[in-house]
C-alpha positions in Angstrom: -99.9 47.5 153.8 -96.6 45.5 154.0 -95.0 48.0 152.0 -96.0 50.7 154.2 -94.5 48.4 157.1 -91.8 47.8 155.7 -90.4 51.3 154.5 -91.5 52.5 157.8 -89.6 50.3 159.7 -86.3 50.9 157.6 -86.9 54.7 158.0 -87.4 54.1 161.6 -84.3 51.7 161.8 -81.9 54.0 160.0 -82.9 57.0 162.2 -81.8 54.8 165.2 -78.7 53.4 163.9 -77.2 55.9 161.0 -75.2 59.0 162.9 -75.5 62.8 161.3 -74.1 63.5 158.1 -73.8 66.2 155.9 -76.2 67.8 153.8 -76.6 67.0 150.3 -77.0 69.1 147.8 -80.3 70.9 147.1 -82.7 70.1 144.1 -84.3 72.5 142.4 -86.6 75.1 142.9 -88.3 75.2 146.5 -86.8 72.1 147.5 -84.9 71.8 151.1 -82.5 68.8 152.4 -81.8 68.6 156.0 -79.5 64.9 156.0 -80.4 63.4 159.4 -78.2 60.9 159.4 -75.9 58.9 156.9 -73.6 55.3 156.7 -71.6 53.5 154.3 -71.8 49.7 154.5 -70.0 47.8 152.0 -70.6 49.4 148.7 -74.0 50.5 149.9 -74.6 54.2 151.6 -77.6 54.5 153.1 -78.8 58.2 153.9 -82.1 59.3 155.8 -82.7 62.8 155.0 -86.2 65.3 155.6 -87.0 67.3 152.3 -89.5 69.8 152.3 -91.0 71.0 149.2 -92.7 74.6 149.0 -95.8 75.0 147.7 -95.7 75.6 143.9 -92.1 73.2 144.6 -90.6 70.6 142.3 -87.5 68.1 142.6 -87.2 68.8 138.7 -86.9 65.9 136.8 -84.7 62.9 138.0 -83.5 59.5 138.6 -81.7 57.6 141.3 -79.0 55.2 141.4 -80.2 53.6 144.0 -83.6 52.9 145.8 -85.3 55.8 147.7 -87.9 54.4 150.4 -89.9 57.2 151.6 -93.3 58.6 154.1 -95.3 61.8 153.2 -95.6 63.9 156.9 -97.4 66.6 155.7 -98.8 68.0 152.3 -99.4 66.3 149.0 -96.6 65.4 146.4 -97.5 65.1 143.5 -95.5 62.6 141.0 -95.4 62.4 137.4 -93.3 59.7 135.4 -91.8 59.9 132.2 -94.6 58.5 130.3 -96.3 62.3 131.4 -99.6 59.8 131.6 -99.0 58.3 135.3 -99.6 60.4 138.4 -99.9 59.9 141.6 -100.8 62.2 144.2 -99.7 61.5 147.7 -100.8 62.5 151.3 -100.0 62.1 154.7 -98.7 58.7 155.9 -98.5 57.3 152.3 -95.3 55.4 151.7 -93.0 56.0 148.1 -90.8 53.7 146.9 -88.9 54.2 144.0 -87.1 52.2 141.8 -83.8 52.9 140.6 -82.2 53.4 136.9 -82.7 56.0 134.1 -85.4 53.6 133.0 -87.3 55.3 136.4 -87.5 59.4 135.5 -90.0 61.2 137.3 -90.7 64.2 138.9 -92.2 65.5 141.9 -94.2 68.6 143.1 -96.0 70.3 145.5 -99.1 71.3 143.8 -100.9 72.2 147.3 -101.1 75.2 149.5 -98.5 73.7 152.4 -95.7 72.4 152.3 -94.9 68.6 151.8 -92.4 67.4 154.1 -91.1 63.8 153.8 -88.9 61.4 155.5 -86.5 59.4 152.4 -83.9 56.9 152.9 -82.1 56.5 150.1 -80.0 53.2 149.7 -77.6 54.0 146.9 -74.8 52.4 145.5 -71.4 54.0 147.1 -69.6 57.1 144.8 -73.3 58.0 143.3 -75.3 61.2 143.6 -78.9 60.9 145.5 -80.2 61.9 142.3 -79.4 62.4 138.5 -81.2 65.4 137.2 -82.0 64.7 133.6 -83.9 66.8 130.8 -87.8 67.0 130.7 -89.2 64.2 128.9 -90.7 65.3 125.3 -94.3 65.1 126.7 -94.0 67.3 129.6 -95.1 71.0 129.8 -92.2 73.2 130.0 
């Protein structure tokens, strides 16, 4: 539950205090960024953007630089780490946070009928993409 609070409340923070940025660029196939709002602090840029996954969607497989804090609004996403063993499926009001480093691949999907829509701050290191698309892992259908 603190985790919840606590992801929730920095998505609700930077939505107060960040101002509109640009958009980022698009992940692959049904994927959809709108950036809401973005700041650079230090050597930390923080960026609160909605992404909507179609159904039969996927982020492709990836990494981030940085941390990505995030709330499911509507749909299920489905996500699938490297190992091709751990999934988790998640729903309205659930709250992702995901490590950073190439040592945290993973992919997500939209396995459902609607579309999953989700609120993600990412706190990344200054220079870096939001994500670093990397090969599927030698486990995973392709």
């Amino acid at each position: 539950m603190s985790a919840r609070l606590t992801a929730v409340g920095l998505i609700a923070c930077a939505a107060l205090v960040l101002a509109p940025g640009t958009a980022a660029a698009t992940p692959s196939s049904g994927v959809q960024t709108r950036t809401l709002a973005q700041r650079t602090v230090g050597g930390t840029e923080y960026v609160l953007q909605e992404i909507t996954i179609a159904p039969g969607g996927s982020t492709g497989w990836h990494y981030h630089d940085g941390r990505l804090y995030a709330v499911v609004e509507s749909g299920t996403l489905t996500r699938t780490l490297a190992d091709c063993t751990t999934t988790m499926a998640h729903s309205r009001g659930d709250v992702i946070v995901e490590p950073s480093g190439p040592d945290h691949v993973h992919i997500g999907r939209n396995l459902g009928t609607t579309p999953v829509v989700l609120k993600a701050l990412y706190v990344n290191p200054v220079g870096k993409p939001l994500s670093q698309d990397v090969p599927a892992p030698d486990c995973a259908d392709r």
